[in-house]
C-alpha positions in Angstrom: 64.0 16.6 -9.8 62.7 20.0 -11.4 59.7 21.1 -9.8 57.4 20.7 -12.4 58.3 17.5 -13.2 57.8 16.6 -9.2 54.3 18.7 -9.8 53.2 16.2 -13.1 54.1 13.4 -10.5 52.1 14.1 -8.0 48.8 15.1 -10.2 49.2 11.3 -11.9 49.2 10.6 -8.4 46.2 12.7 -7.6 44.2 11.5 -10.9 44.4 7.8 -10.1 43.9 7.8 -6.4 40.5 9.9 -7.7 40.0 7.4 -10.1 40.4 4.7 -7.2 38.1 6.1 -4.7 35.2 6.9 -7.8 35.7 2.8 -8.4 35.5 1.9 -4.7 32.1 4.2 -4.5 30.3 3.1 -7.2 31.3 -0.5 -6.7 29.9 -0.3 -2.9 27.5 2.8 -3.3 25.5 1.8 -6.3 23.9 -1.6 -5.1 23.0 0.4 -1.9 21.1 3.1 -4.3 20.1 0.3 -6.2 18.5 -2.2 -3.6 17.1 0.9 -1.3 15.8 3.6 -3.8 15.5 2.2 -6.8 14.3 -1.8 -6.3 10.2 -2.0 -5.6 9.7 -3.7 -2.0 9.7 -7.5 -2.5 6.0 -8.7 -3.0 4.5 -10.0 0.7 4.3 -13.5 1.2 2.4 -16.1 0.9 -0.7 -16.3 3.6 -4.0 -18.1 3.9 -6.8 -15.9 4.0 -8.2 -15.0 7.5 -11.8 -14.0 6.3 -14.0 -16.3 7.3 -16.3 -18.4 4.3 -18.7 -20.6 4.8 -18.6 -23.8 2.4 -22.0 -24.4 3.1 -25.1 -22.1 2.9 -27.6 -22.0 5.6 -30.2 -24.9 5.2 -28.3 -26.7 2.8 -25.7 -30.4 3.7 -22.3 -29.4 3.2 -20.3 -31.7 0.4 -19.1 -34.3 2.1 -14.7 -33.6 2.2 -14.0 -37.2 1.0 -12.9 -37.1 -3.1 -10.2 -35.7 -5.6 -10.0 -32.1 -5.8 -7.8 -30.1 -8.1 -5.3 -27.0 -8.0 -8.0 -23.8 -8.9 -7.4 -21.1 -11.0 -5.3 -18.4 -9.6 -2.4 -21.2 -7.4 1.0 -19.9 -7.8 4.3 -21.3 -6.3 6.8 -18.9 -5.3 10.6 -18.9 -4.2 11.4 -16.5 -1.8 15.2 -16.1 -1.2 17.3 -13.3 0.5 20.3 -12.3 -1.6 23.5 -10.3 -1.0 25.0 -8.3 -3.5 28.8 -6.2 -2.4 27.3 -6.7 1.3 23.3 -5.2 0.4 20.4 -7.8 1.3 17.4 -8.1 -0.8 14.8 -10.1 -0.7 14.2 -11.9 -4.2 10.9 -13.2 -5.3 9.7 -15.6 -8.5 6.5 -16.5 -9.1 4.6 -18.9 -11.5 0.8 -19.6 -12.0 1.4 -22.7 -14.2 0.8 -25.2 -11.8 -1.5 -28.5 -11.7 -2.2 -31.5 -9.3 -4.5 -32.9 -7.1 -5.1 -34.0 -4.0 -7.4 -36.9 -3.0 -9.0 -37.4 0.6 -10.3 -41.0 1.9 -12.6 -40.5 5.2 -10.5 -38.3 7.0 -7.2 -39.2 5.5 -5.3 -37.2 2.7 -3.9 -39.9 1.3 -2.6 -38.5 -2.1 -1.2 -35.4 -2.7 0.9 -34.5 -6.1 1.4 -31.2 -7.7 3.9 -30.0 -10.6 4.7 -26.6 -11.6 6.8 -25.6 -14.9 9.7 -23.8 -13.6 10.4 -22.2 -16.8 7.9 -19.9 -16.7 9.3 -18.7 -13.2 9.8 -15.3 -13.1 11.0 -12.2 -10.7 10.9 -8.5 -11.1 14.7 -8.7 -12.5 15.7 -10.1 -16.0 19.2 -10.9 -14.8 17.7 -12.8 -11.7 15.8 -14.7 -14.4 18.3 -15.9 -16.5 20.3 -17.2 -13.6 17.2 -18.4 -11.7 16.7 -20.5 -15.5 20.4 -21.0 -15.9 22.8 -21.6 -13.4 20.8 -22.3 -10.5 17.8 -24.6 -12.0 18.8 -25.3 -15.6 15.6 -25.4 -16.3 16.6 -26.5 -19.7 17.7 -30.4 -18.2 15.0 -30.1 -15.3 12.1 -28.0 -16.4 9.5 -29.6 -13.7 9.1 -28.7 -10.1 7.1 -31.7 -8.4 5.6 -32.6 -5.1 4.6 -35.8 -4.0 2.9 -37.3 -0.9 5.0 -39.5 0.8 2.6 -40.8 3.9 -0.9 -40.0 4.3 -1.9 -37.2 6.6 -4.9 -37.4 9.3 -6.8 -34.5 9.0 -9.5 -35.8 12.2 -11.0 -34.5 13.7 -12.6 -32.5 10.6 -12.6 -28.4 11.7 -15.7 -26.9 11.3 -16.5 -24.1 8.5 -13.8 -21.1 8.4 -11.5 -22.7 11.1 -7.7 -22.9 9.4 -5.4 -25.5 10.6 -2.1 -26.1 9.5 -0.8 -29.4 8.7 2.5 -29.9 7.3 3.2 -32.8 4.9 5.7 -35.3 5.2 7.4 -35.0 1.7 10.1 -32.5 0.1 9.3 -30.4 -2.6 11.3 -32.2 -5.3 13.2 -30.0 -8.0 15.8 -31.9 -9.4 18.8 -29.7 -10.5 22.1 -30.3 -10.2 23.8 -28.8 -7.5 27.8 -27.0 -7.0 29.5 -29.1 -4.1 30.5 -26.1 -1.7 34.1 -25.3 -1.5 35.9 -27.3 1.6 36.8 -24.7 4.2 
């Protein structure tokens, strides 16, 4: 072999292990660009408020707890998920303020609880994460309705007093029927 023909060789060579590496660093670099200099921080989630309110003002009977109260203006229902993209975490966040429901209380008793919220109207910071949050993953076309229903009744005695926060977890799933991949046998 002639010399330059050895030197043509080995600059094809050259230009496609370049090419190779440039592939391999913006495959791997440019998510890690993406998801740590470019994405906003994932909003913070959900909490009740700490400040203290008083449902009653001084010299007045506080409403008694018992009755059917209603989802107020400004509920949301979020999904909060940590993704992966070409080994990068994120933390992915949706939101939607159409939600209803009520809840009804009986003495000291919750005894019926049901909310809906329109998962189509679900949406993150990222158009792409969107459409597959509406597509493949809901199909919000079939199942356009996230619900929660009550499945016991929860004791809420003895009644806290004003600005006191306890948690009390209910007894039923959140309920989002979509249909689901089997996961590959391993």
């Amino acid at each position: 072999m002639s010399s330059t023909s050895t030197s043509w060789y080995r600059r094809i060579r050259n230009c496609a292990l370049g090419l190779v590496t440039i592939a391999v660093v913006v495959v791997v670099g440019g998510p890690c660009v993406y998801l740590h200099f470019i994405e906003a921080p994932a909003p913070a989630q959900l909490a009740l408020a700490t400040t203290v309110l008083p449902t009653t003002v001084p010299g007045t009977v506080s409403a008694p707890l018992a009755g059917t109260w209603k989802i107020g203006t400004g509920s949301i229902v979020r999904y909060r998920v940590k993704e992966t993209l070409f080994g990068q975490s994120a933390t992915a966040v949706g939101t939607t303020n159409t939600v209803t429901g009520s809840l009804t209380i009986v003495g000291t008793q919750l005894t019926k609880a049901s909310f809906a919220a329109d998962m189509t109207t679900v949406k993150s910071d990222q158009s792409q994460r969107n459409a597959q949050f509406q597509g493949r993953i809901m199909d919000t076309a079939k199942y356009p309705t996230g619900t929660f229903t009550l499945t016991s009744p929860i004791d809420l005695a003895p009644i806290p007093t004003d600005g006191t926060q306890r948690p009390t977890p209910p007894t039923a799933p959140w309920n989002c029927t979509a249909p689901r991949t089997p996961s590959p046998s391993r």
